[in-house]
C-alpha positions, -999 to +999 in steps of 0.1 A: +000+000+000+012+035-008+024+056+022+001+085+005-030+091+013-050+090-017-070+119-009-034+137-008-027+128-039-060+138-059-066+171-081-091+197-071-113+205-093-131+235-077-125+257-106-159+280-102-156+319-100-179+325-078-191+359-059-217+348-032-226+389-028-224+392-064-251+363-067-273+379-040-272+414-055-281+401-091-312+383-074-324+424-063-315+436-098-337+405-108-369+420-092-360+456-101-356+448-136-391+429-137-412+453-118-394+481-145-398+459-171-434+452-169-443+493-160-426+500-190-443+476-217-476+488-210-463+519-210-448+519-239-478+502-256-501+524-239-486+561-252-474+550-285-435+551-278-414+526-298-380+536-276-402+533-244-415+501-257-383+487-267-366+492-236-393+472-219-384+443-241-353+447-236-356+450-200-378+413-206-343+396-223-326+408-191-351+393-170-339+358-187-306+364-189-306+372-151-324+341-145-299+320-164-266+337-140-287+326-110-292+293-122-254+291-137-247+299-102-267+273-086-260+245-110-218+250-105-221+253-069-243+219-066-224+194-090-192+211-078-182+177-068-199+161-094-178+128-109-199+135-140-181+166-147-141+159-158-129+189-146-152+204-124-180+229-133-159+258-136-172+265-174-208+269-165-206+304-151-192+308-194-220+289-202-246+312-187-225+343-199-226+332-238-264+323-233-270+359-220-246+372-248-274+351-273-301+372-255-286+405-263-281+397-294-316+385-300-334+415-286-312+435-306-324+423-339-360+429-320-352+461-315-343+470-354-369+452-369-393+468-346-373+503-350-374+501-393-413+488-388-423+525-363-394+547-388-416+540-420-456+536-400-451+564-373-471+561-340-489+584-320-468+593-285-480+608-253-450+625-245-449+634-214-463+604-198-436+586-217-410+607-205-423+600-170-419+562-171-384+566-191-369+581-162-382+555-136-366+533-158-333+549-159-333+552-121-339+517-114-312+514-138-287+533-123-295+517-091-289+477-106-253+491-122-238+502-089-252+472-068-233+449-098-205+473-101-182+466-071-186+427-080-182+425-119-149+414-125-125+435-101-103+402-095-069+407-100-035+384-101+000+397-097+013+368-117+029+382-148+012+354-170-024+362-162-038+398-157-074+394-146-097+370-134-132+369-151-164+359-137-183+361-170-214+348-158-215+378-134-204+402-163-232+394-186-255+404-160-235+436-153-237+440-188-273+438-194-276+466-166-255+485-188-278+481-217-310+488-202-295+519-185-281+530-225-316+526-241-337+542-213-312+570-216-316+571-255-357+565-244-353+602-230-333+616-255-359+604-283-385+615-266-377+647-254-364+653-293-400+646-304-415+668-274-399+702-279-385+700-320-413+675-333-387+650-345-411+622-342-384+601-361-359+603-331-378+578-314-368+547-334-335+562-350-326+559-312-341+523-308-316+512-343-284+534-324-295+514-293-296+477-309-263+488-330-245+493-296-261+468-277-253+440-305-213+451-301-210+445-266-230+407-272-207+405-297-176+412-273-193+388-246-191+357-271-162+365-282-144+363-248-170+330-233-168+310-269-129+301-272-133+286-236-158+266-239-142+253-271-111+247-253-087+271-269-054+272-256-035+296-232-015+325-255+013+320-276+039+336-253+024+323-221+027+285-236+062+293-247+072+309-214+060+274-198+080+249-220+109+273-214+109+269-179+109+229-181+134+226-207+159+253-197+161+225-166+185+195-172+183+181-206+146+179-207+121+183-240+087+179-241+072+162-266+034+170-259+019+193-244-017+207-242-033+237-220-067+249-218-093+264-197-109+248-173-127+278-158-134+316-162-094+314-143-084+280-140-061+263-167-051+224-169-022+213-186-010+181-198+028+172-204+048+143-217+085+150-214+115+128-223+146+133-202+181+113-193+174+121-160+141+116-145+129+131-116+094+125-095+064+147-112+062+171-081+097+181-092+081+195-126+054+212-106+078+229-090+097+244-125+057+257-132+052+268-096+053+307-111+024+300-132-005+304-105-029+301-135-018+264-141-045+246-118-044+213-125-009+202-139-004+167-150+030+151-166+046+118-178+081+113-177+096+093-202+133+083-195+158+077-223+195+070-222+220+098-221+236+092-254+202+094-274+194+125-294+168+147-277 
């Protein structure tokens, strides 16, 4: 029997980022949003605004995609220890910040089609009541951004491999805020536009500016979540930096080597090296002990005789 205790000897794989206060908040921006949301739809509906009316759908995707980084959270935390997940569940908080990515994109195109559709069949709007509702909507806004604010992705290393740690589940969320707080804003603009100078058009120019921005920052969201949930690897330089480090040490070479996320700020790394002079694995952890990023480091040794060519 091994003098180790197995339970020594196995990997963690706690890889979740996860921000209990963070969670909590986004469950009060949850019930702001969807009180807001639902004032403003009949709103909207009710005086004949297309920017007023546009927010409130918006504000309904948000509603979703707040639900989903509740239950992201809530899944990971469960099946943390799960044997049916390989590495953990440290991707699902990416997960939930791709699908909320989707749902800006989605209302987005709602948003145009809706805009184009009011642009060329113009609506009668009740101004001032319009206005009115706009500004509760930006409020409530304002109030969701800077409860998610001090807990959307403020993590930082000092590791000179690996700059920032991202909970991405929690930035969607933060993100959506962010949106609904633009479009109210353009709401008011559009609004108080068509009040005072009669430029009825403002009102769904500012619901196609709105979509146009809004689309840019899903775009940004999938293209940070989607490369690590397809398992790309770590950068260029960073891989380099960690072969360097093992084969600057004896006369070692590695002659496989693989690296990928395992989290929002976890990476696993698998290594095969050949070397006339073999040491025990923890040895090898030690030459990658710099890069804090490397969570879950495993490596063959493969010994060869001192004369071969390496």
């Amino acid at each position: 029997m091994p003098s180790n205790s197995i339970d020594e000897l196995q990997h963690s794989h706690d890889f979740i980022s996860h921000h209990a206060h963070g969670e909590k908040r986004t469950l009060y921006v949850l019930f702001l949003t969807a009180i807001t949301m639902v004032i403003e739809i009949i709103a909207g509906t009710h005086y004949g605004s297309m920017a007023l009316l546009a927010d409130g759908w918006h504000m309904a995707t948000h509603v979703a995609a707040f639900m989903i980084t509740l239950f992201a959270y809530r899944y990971a935390r469960i099946n943390m220890h799960n044997p049916a997940f390989a590495f953990g569940t440290g991707k699902v908080s990416v997960l939930g910040g791709f699908a909320s990515a989707i749902s800006l994109g989605v209302v987005a195109i709602m948003m145009i089609a809706e805009s184009l559709q009011r642009l060329f069949t113009p609506h009668l709007i009740s101004f001032n009541e319009a206005i009115m509702v706009a500004v509760l909507g930006l409020i409530v806004n304002v109030i969701s951004a800077f409860l998610l604010m001090d807990h959307h992705v403020h993590a930082h290393t000092h590791d000179k491999h690996e700059h920032h740690h991202h909970d991405h589940n929690l930035r969607a969320a933060y993100l959506h805020v962010l949106a609904d707080a633009f479009t109210s804003l353009l709401a008011i603009i559009a609004l108080l536009c068509g009040k005072y100078f009669n430029w009825t058009w403002m009102d769904p120019i500012m619901g196609i500016v709105g979509a146009i921005i809004i689309s840019r920052w899903a775009y940004g969201l999938i293209r940070q979540t989607s490369p690590i949930l397809l398992d790309e690897s770590i950068n260029l330089d960073h891989r380099q930096a960690i072969c360097t480090s093992i084969e600057e040490d004896s006369d070692n070479r590695i002659t496989d080597c693989h690296i990928w996320k395992v989290g929002p700020n976890h990476y696993a790394i698998i290594l095969a090296i050949v070397t006339s002079e073999p040491k025990e694995p923890e040895y090898y952890r030690q030459l990658l002990s710099e890069y804090s990023q490397l969570s879950h480091i495993t490596i063959e040794v493969n010994p060869c005789k001192k004369n071969s060519e390496l």
